[in-house]
GUKOLLUM-745730 format. One record per residue (C-alpha): residue in one letter; z, x, y; residue number from 0. Coordinates in Angstrom, 3 decimals, padded with zeros to 6 digits. Layout:
// residues N
  rest         z         x         y   nr
     A         Z         X         Y  NUM
...
//
This chain:
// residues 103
  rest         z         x         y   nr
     X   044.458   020.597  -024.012    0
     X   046.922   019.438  -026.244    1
     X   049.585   022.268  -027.083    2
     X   052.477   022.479  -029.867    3
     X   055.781   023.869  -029.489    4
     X   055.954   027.172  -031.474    5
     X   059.465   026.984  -032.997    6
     X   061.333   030.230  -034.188    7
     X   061.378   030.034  -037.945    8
     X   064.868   031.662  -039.222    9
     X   064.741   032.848  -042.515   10
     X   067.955   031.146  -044.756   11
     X   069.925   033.698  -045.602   12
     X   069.899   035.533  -042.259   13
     X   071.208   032.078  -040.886   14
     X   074.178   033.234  -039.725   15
     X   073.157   036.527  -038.242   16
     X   071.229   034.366  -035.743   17
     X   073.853   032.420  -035.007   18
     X   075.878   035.044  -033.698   19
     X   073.947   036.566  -032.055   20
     X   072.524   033.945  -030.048   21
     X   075.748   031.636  -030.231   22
     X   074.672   029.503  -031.121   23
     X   075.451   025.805  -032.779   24
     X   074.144   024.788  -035.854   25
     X   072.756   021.193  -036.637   26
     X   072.384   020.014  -039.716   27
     X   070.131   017.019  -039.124   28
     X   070.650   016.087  -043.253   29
     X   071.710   012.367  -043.997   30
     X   075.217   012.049  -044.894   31
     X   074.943   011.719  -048.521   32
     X   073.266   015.051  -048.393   33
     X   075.988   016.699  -046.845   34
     X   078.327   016.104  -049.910   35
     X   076.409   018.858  -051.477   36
     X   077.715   021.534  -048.602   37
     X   077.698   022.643  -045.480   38
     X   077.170   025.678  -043.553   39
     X   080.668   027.022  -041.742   40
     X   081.299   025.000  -038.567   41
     X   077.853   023.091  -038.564   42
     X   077.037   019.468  -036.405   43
     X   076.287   017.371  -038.287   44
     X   073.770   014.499  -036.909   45
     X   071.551   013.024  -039.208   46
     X   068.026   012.915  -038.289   47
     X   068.103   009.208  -037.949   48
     X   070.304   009.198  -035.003   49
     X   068.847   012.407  -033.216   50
     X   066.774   010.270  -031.068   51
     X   069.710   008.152  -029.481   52
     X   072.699   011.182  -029.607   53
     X   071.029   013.590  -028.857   54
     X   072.145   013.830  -025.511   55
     X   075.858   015.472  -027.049   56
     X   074.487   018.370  -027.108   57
     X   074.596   021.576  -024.180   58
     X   070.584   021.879  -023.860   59
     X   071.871   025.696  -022.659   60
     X   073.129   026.238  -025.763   61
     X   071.469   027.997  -028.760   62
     X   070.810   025.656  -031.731   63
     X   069.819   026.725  -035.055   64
     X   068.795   023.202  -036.791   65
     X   069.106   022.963  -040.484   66
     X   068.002   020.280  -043.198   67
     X   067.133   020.419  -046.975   68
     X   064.101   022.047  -047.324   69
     X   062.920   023.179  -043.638   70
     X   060.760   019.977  -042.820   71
     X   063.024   017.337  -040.657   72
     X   064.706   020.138  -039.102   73
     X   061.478   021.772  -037.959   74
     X   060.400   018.556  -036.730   75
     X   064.101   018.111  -034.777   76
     X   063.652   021.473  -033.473   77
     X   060.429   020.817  -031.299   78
     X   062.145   017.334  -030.543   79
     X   064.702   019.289  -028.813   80
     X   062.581   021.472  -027.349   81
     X   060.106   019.238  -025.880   82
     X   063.465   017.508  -024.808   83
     X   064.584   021.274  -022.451   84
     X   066.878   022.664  -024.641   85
     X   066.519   026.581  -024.098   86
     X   066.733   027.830  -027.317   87
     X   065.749   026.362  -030.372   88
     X   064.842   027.335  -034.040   89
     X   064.586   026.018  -037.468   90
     X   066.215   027.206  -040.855   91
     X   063.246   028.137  -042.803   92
     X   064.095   026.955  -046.633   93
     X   066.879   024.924  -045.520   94
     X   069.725   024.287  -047.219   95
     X   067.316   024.426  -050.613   96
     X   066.867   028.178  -050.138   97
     X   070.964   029.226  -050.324   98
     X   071.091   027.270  -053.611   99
     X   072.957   024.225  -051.666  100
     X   070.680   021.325  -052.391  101
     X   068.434   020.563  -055.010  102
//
């Protein structure tokens, strides 16, 4: 049987409430022209094109809340890491769209 990884969606604006209380990191997995437009307090940023091969910089223990645009590459990033072992993982529903800092 062929099984996908439920990820935890995290509604935008209660971003940072999950955060802290899971301590969590934040990765925005947004290409770096995108990030021009903002970014959330204290935020990784790795662009989606180089999760594959860095990855590995990041504490698998370690909470991570991952964060693009609109939802879509960072939901997709989030099972990624998942599938990869990292213990807790969700995805900022709405991404960046949803608090008003993309278009």
């Amino acid at each position: 049987m062929f099984t996908k990884t439920k990820i935890e969606q995290v509604p935008a604006r209660q971003w940072k409430a999950w955060k802290d209380e899971h301590d969590a990191v934040v990765l925005d997995v947004r290409e770096p022209a995108e990030w021009a437009n903002g970014l959330l307090p204290d935020a990784v940023t790795m662009a989606m094109s180089r999760v594959a091969t860095e990855w590995q910089q990041l504490d698998p223990t370690t909470p991570v809340l991952v964060v693009c645009r609109s939802g879509n590459r960072s939901n997709s990033v989030a099972r990624a890491l998942a599938k990869a072992g990292f213990s807790k993982v969700a995805n900022m529903s709405g991404g960046m769209v949803a608090l008003g800092l993309a278009r």
